[in-house]
Wavefront OBJ file of the C-alpha trace (Angstrom):
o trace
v 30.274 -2.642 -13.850
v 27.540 -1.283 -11.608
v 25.904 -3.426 -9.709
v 22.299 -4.622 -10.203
v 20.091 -6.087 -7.342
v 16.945 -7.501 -8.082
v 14.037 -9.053 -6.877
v 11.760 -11.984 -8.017
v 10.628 -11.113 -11.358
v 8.953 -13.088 -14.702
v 12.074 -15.558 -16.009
v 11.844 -13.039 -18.996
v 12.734 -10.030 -17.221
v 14.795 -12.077 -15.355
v 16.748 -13.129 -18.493
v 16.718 -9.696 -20.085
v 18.532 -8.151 -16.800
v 21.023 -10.723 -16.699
v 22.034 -10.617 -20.431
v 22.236 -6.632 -20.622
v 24.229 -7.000 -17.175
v 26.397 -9.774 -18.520
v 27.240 -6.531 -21.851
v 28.117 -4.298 -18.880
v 29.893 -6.565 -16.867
v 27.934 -5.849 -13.942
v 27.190 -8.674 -11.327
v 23.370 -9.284 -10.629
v 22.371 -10.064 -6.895
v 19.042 -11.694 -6.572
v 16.624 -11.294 -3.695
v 14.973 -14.443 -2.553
v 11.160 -14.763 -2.348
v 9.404 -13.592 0.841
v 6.135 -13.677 2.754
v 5.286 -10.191 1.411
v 6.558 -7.921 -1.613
v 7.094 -5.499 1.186
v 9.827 -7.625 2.073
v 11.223 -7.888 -0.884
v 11.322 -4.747 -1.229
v 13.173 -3.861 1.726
v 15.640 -6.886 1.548
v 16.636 -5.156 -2.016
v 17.005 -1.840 -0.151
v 19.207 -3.405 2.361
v 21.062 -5.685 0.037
v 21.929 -2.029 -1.822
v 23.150 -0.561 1.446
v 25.430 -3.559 2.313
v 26.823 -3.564 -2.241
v 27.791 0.399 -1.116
v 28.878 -0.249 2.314
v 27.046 1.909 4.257
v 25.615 1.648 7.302
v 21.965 0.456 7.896
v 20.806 3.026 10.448
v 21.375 5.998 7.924
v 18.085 4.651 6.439
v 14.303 5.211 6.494
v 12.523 1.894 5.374
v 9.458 2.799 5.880
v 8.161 4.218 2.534
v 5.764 6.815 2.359
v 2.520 5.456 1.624
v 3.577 1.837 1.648
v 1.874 0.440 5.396
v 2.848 3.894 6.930
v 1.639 3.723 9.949
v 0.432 6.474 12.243
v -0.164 6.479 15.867
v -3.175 9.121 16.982
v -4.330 9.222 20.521
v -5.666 5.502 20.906
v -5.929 4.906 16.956
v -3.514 3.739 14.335
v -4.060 5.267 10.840
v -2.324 3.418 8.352
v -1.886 4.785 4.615
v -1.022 2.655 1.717
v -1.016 3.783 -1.913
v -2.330 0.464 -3.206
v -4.034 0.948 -6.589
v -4.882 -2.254 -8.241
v -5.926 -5.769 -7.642
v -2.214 -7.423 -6.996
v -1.302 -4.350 -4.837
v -4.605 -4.769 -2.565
v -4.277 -8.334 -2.089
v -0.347 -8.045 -1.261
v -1.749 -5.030 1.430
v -4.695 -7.397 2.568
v -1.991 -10.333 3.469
v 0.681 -8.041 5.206
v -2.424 -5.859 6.814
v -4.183 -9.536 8.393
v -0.734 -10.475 9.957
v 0.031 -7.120 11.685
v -0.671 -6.231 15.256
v -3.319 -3.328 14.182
v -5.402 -5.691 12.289
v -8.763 -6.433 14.278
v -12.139 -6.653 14.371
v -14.487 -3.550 13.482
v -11.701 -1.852 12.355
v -12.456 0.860 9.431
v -11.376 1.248 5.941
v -11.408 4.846 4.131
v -11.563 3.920 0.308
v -11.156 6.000 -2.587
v -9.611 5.215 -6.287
v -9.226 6.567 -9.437
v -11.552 5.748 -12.380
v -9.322 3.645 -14.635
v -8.876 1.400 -12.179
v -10.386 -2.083 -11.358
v -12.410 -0.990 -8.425
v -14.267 -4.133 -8.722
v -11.781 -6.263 -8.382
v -10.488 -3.957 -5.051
v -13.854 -4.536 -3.446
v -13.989 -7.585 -3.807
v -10.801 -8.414 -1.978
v -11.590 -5.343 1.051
v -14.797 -6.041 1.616
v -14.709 -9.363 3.789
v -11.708 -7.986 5.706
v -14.103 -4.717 7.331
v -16.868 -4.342 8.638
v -16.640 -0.249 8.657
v -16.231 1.066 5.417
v -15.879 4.802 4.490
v -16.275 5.458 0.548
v -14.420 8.856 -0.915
v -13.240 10.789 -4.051
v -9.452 11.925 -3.569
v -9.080 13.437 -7.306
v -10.568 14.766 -10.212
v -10.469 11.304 -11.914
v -12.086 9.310 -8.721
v -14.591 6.554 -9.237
v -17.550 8.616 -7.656
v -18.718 7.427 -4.596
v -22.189 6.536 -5.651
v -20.390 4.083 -8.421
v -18.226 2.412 -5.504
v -20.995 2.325 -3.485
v -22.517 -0.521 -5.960
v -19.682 -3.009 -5.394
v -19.555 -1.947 -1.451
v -23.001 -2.145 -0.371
v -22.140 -1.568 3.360
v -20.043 1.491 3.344
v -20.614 4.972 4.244
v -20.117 7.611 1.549
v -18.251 11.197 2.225
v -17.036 12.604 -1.636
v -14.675 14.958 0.025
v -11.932 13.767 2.158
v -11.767 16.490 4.644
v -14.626 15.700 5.825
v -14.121 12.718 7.288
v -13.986 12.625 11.347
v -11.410 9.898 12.424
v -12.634 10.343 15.648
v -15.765 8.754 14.842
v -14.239 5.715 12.393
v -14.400 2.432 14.620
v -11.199 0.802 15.589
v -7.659 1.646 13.844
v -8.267 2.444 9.632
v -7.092 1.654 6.871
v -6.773 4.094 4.013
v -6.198 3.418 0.481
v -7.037 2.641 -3.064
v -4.933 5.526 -4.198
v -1.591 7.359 -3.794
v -3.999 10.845 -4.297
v -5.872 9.554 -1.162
v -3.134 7.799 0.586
v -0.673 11.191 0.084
v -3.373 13.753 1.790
v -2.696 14.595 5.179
v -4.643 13.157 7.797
v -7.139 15.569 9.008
v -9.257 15.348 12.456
v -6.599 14.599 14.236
v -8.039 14.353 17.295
v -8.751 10.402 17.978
l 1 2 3 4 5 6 7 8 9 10 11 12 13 14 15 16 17 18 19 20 21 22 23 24 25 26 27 28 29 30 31 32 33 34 35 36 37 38 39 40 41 42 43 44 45 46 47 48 49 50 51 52 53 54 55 56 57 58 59 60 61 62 63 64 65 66 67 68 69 70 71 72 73 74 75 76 77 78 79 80 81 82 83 84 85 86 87 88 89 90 91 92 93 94 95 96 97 98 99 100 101 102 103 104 105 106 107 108 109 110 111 112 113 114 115 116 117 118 119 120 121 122 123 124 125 126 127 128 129 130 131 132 133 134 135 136 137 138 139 140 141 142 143 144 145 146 147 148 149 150 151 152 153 154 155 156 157 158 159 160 161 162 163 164 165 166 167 168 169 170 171 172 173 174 175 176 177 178 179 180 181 182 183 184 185 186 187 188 189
């Protein structure tokens, strides 16, 4: 009899959730389709909140590494664990329409070897024109491999030694939740 909110999902999973629900006699509440699975996300969070009756302001929405957004002298620094094709394009959307998106902004880009890094660069690479290529784990895509399928970008294999300082513009890190997660270093913007 617990209650189950859900999102947009596959009619299948859809189905599935509804039927074991329907066993447990549990009512199913069903988020409508936004702009953004950010959105989504957050209208399931708050659709939770309202089901247990508490009170909105006891919670954080912003996720860590999910558009977290840092402010750092004149600079925003925003960290996103997108990993994959469908994550990067969902981050390239909500990224476009925010108010730090801009011109000759920077992107710090790092991700890990079983992932479609092809596909990533494809999507990233019309959106900068500053683009910082890194390793963030022991299973990274190396930077001279990423370098292929960004031709533009400058290469730094460790992390650290990055200077925001001298990035152009706000950045944009991500391509990993190893990368994403590190704390940002050179503070000084």
């Amino acid at each position: 009899k617990t209650p189950c909110v859900i999102g947009v999902l596959p009619p299948s999973a859809k189905a599935e959730i509804k039927n074991i629900a329907g066993d447990q006699k549990a009512p199913v509440f069903e988020i409508k389709k936004e702009k953004t699975k950010l959105e989504e996300n957050q209208n399931i969070v708050l659709s939770a909140i309202n089901i247990l009756g508490l009170k909105r302001k006891t919670l954080k929405l912003n996720l860590p590494c999910r558009f977290e957004v840092h402010k750092i002298g004149k600079k925003f620094i925003i960290k996103d664990g997108a990993h994959n094709p469908e994550a990067i394009k969902e981050l390239a959307k909500i990224y476009k329409n925010s108010p730090y998106y801009k011109n000759g902004n920077t992107l710090i880009f790092a991700c890990s070897a079983d992932k479609n890094y092809k596909a990533m660069a494809k999507i990233l690479n019309p959106i900068f024109e500053n683009i910082v290529l890194t390793e963030a784990s022991k299973n990274a895509v190396p930077v001279k491999e990423l370098k292929k399928y960004f031709p533009g970008a400058a290469v730094c294999a460790d992390f650290k030694e990055i200077n925001l300082k001298n990035l152009q513009g706000n950045v944009l890190i991500c391509g990993s939740f190893y990368l994403a997660g590190l704390p940002i270093i050179n503070k000084k913007c």
